[in-house]
N, C-alpha and C positions, 0 to 999 in steps of 0.2 A: 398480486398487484401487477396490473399488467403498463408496460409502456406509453399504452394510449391511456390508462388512468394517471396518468402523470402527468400527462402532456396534452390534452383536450379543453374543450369551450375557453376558459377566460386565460389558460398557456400558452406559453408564445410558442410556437411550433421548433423554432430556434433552441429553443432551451432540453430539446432530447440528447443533440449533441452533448450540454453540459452534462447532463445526467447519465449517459455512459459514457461519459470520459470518468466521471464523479466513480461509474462502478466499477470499471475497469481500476483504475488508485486504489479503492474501497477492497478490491480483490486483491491485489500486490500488497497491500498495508498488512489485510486480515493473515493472509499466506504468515507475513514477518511478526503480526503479532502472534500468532499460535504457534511459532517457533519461539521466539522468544517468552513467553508464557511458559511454554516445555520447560523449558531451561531455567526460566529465574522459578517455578514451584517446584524442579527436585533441589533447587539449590534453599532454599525456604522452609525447605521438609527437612534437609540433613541440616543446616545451622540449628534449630530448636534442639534435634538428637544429641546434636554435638554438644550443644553449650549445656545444656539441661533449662529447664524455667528460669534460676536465678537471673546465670549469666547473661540468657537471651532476653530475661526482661530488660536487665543494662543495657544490653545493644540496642532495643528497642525505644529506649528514654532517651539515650543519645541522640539515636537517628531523628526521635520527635522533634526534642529541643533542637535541636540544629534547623530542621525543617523551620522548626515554626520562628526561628531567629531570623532566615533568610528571608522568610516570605516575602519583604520587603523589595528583592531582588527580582521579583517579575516585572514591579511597574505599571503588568498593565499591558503591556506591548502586544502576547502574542495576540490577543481577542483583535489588536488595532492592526498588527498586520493580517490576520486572515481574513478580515472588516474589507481592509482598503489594498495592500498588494495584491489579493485577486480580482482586484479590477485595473492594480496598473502597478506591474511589477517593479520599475525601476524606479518607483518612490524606498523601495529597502536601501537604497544605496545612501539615501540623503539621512538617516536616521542612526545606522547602525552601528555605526564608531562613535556614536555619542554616544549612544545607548550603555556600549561596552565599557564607556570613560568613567561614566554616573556609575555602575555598576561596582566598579573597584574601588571607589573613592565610597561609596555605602557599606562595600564589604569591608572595611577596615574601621570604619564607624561601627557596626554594629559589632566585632569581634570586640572589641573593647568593651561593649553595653556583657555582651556574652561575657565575661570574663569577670567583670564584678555580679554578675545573678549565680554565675557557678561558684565563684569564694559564697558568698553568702548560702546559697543551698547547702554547703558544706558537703560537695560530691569529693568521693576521693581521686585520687590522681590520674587513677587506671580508666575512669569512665569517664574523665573529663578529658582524655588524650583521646575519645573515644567521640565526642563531641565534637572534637577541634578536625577529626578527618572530617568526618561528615559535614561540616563546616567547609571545607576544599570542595567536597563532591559538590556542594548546594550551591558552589559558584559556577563551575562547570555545568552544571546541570539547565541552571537556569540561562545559561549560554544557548545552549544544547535546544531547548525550548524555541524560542527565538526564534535559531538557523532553520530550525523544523518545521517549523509555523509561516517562516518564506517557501521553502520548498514545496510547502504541501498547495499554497496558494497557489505559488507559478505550475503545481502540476505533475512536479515533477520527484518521483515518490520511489521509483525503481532504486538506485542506488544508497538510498538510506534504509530503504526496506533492506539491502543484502546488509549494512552497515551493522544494523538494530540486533541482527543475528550474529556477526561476529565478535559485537560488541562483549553480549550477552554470554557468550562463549567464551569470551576470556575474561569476563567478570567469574562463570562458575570453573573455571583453571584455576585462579587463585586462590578459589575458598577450597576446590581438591587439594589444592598443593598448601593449605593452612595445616588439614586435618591431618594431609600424610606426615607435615612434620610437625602437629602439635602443637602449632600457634595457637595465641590466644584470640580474644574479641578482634582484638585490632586489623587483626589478619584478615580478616571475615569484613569490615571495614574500606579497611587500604585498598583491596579488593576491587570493589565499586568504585572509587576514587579512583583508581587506574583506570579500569573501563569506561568514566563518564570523559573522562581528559583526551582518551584517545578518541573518542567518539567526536568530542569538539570538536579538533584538531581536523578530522575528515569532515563533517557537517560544513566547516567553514571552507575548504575547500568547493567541496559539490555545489556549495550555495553561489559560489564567483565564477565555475562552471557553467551552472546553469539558470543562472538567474542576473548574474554580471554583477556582481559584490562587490566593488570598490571601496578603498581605503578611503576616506571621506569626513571628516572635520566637519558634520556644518551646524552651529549651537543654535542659528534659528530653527531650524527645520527639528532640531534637536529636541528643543523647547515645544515647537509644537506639537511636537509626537507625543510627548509626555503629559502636556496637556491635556490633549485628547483622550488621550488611555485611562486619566485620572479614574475618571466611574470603575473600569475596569479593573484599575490597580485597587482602590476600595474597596471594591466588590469580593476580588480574588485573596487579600487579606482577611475579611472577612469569613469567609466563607470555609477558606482552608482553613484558619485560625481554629475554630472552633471544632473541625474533624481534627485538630493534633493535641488540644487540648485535655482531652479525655485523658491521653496518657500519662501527661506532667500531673495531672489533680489527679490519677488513682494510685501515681510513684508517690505523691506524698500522705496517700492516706490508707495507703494497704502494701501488702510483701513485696520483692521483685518478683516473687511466684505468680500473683498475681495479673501483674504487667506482662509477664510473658505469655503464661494462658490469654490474656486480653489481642496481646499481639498475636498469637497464632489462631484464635480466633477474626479478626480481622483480614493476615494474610487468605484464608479459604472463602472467605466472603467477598474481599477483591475479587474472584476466579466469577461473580457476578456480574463485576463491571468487568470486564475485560475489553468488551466494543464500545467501552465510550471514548476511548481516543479516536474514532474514529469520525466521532459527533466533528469534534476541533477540527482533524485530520482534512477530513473528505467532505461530510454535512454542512457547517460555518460556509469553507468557499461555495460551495453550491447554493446556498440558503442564501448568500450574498449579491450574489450574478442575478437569482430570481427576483430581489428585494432591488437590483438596483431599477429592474423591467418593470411591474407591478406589484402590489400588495395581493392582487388575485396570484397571481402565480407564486409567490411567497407562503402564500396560505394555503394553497394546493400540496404542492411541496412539503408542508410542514407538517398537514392532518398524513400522508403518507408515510412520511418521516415516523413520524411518532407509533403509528400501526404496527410498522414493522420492526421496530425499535421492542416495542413490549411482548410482539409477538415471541419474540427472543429473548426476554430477560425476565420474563415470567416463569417458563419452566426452568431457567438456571436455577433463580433467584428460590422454588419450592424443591427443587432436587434439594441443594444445600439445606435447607430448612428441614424436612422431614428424616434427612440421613446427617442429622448433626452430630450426633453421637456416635457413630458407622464412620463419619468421616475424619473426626479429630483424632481418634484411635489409631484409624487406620495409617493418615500422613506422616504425625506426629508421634505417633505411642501412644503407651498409658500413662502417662508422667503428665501428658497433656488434655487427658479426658474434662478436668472441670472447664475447658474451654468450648464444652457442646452448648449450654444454656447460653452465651452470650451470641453464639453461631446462631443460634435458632433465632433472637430478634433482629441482626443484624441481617441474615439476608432477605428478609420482605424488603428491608428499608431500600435496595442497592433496585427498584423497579420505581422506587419515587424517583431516586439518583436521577435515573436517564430522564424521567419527565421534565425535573429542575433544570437538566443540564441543555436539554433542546428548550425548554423554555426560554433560561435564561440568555442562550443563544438567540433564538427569535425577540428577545426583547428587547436586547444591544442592537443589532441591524435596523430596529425599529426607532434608533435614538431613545430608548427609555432606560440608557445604564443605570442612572442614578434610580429609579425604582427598584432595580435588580439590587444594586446595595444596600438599599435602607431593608430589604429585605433579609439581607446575609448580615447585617450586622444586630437585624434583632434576633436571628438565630447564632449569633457571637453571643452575646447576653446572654439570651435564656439557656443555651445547652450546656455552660459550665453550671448555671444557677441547676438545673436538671440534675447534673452528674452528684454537686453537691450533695443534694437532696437525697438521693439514689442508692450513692454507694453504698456509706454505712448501712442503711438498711437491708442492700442486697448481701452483705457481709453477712452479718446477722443471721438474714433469715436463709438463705440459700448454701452458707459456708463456703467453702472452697471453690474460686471463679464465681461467687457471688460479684464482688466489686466489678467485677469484667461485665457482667449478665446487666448492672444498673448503668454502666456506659452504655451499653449497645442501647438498652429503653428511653433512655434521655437523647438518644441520635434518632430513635427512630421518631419518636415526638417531634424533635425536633425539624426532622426531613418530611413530617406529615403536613407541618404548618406553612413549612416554605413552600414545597409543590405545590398547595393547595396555594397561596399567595401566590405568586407566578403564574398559574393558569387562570383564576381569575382576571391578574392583569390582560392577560392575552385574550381572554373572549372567548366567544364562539367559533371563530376561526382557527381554533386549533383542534377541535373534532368534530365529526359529521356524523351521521347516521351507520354508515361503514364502520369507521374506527370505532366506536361506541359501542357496536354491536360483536365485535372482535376482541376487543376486552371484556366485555361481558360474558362471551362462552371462554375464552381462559379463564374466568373468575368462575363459573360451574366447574371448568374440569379440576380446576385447584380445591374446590371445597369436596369433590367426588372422591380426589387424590387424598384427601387428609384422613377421607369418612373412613376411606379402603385401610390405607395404611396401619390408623389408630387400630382398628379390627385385624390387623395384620399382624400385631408388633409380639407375637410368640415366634415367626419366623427369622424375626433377626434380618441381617441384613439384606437376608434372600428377598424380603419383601420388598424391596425398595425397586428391583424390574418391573415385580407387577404393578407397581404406582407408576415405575416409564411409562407401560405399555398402557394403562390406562386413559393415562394424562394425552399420549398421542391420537389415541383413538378419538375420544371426544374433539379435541382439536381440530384432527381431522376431517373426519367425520358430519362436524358442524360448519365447517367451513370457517375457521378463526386462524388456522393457517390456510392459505391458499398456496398448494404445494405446486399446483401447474402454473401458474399465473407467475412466481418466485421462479422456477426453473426456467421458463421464457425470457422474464428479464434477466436473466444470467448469461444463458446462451448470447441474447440480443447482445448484453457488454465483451462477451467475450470473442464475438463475432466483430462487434466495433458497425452494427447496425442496428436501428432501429425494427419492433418485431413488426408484423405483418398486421396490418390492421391500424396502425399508430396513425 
């Protein structure tokens, strides 16, 4: 993908500038998330070792419920500041002590809702003290968001990028220093809850830094941001609701052996998404800046967007899939093997992820939130109805990490219906003849990959190079990655010019 396809006929020629400023963040971000990535999956591999299945399915149910008690606590905001602060930064100031206000006065409302659903679940005390950290984290955290989601708009990504890494690093100091002295869950917990508080703590800083942060009272402007966000705040209840859900309805209808196989199969299928913060990060303000110039150039932008997006999350997404049983062994142990079948449906699903996630982006810029919601809340509905369905029978018929195997199938239905809903909304303008034809030779090298493999599978895990080198060749070869074209606009960002010919 070269510079000038980015930036030619219906592009504002202006908008190259955005688009290596956009890669130049995109590279400082990626650098801090593949550190931090390092770090939080050895810390993700030794929790499971440590705790065994039970335990870590508890930690696991915790972290969910807590999650999905806060969800609340977005609002909606960040979609609304990466929407409107990148185009005019000193609107953050007018919002964000309200923001913070609403925020505390929800969190003490919903910890009370939390507190009569755990007496009634009749959790015992050790996992419900286990909730209530996680509960701390999910305040800070959703803080944490926010500050982030200004920074990244104005630009300014250096110093949270070093932040994310030391953050990260003494979140995995505490879970060392749990296991040297033999803490239990909580430890592994409290852990995180330190690390997201201190990370606040500087976020909020860098942000009055660099973006002029002011201490600011003001309840109309307060009012309106909230407003505004609403699509957003629906959308983003929705839509998480229903990925945290699986684990509360398979804690009450199978082991915590279960749940934990569930969750450690999920943790190595995240290691798919791993660039979609990036989408929010870098993509959003850029898709912003283009959307506020023309719908051509918005559309441009976003059939590019999306090429190179899949070109990348295609081969993750079939490494994980064809070495699912290679890889849950390998991370986790054998204590964690029934969690290969739920691995293998979950990572196709994490290449719909990115398509929803840039659609639903392009669809919010385009003032269509509220479509973007009625979409995530009929995938609220049907994918508990799915799992329902699901479990018991993958129990039954699958045994051990069955229950886990009938979540992942009812998420991947479920992520087939919405991407396919979302890109219809979007039309034609979100692929051309290029993109189309670049997904299409990944879709041969991935059925070539499976043909090899299946024919492979006396070699064990040795086979799983020859499916790399496969998978690259064709790619290559076909021209579905353009390796030269990629390396140009690289150079070009990191040169901080446009390439020659643009």
């Amino acid at each position: 993908m070269s510079e000038a396809n980015l930036t030619a006929g219906p592009v504002a020629a202006h908008s190259s500038g955005d688009v290596l400023r956009a890669l130049r963040n995109a590279a400082q971000l990626l650098g801090s998330l593949l550190a931090t990535w390092g770090i939080a999956l050895a810390v993700r591999v030794v929790m499971p070792r440590y705790l065994g299945p039970s335990a870590f399915g508890e930690l696991n149910f915790a972290d969910a419920f807590a999650s999905t008690a806060f969800l609340a606590l977005g609002l909606g905001v960040e979609t609304y500041v990466r929407k409107e602060v990148s185009v005019r930064r000193e609107h953050a100031s007018e919002f964000w002590d309200g923001v913070l206000a609403a925020r505390c006065l929800m969190s003490l409302l919903l910890a009370g809702a939390m507190a009569l659903v755990l007496h009634a679940m009749h959790r015992p005390p050790h996992v419900q003290a286990l909730v209530w950290i996680f509960a701390a984290t999910q305040i800070f955290l959703h803080g944490n968001l926010t500050l982030g989601a200004v920074l990244h708009s104005a630009g300014n990504v250096g110093g949270m990028s070093v932040l994310s890494v030391v953050t990260k690093l003494l979140w995995a100091g505490g879970i060392g220093a749990a296991i040297v002295l033999r803490s239990g869950a909580w430890a592994f917990a409290a852990s995180l809850a330190l690390s997201e508080a201190v990370k606040f703590a500087a976020l909020w800083w860098l942000a009055r830094k660099h973006v002029a942060l002011r201490t600011r009272v003001d309840g109309a402007a307060t009012k309106a941001v909230l407003f505004a966000s609403l699509p957003f705040f629906v959308n983003n209840i929705a839509h998480t609701a229903y990925g945290k859900l699986d684990v509360s309805l398979l804690a009450g209808m199978a082991v915590d052996q279960e749940v934990g196989w569930y969750g450690a199969a999920s943790t190595l299928a995240g290691l798919a998404l791993m660039l979609s913060p990036l989408i929010g990060w870098v993509l959003m303000p850029l898709l912003a800046r283009a959307a506020a110039r023309s719908r051509a150039e918005l559309d441009e932008l976003l059939r590019r967007s999306i090429e190179v997006t899949l070109v990348v999350a295609i081969p993750a997404s079939l490494a994980l899939a064809v070495g699912a049983d290679f890889w849950a062994r390998l991370v986790f142990g054998e204590a964690f093997a029934p969690a290969a079948t739920a691995l293998r449906l979950l990572a196709p699903m994490f290449v719909l992820t990115y398509l929803a996630i840039i659609g639903s982006t392009a669809l919010n810029l385009l003032g269509r939130g509220w479509h973007v919601t009625i979409v995530s809340f009929a995938c609220l509905l049907l994918n508990p109805a799915l799992d329902l369905l699901l479990i018991k029978p993958g129990l039954r018929l699958l045994g051990p990490g069955g229950g886990g195997a009938g979540c992942a199938l009812g998420m991947l239905v479920t992520e087939v219906i919405a991407t396919g809903s979302l890109l219809l909304m979007l039309g034609r303008g979100s692929f051309d003849k290029r993109s189309l034809a670049a997904v299409a030779k990944c879709a041969v090298a991935c059925a070539a990959v499976l043909a090899l493999d299946r024919s492979l599978g006396w070699l064990g895990p040795k086979r799983l190079m020859l499916d790399a080198v496969l998978y690259m060749a064709i790619a290559v070869g076909t021209g579905a990655v353009r390796v030269r074209e990629m390396a140009e606009l690289v150079r070009s960002a990191l040169r901080g010019r446009q390439p020659a010919g643009a």
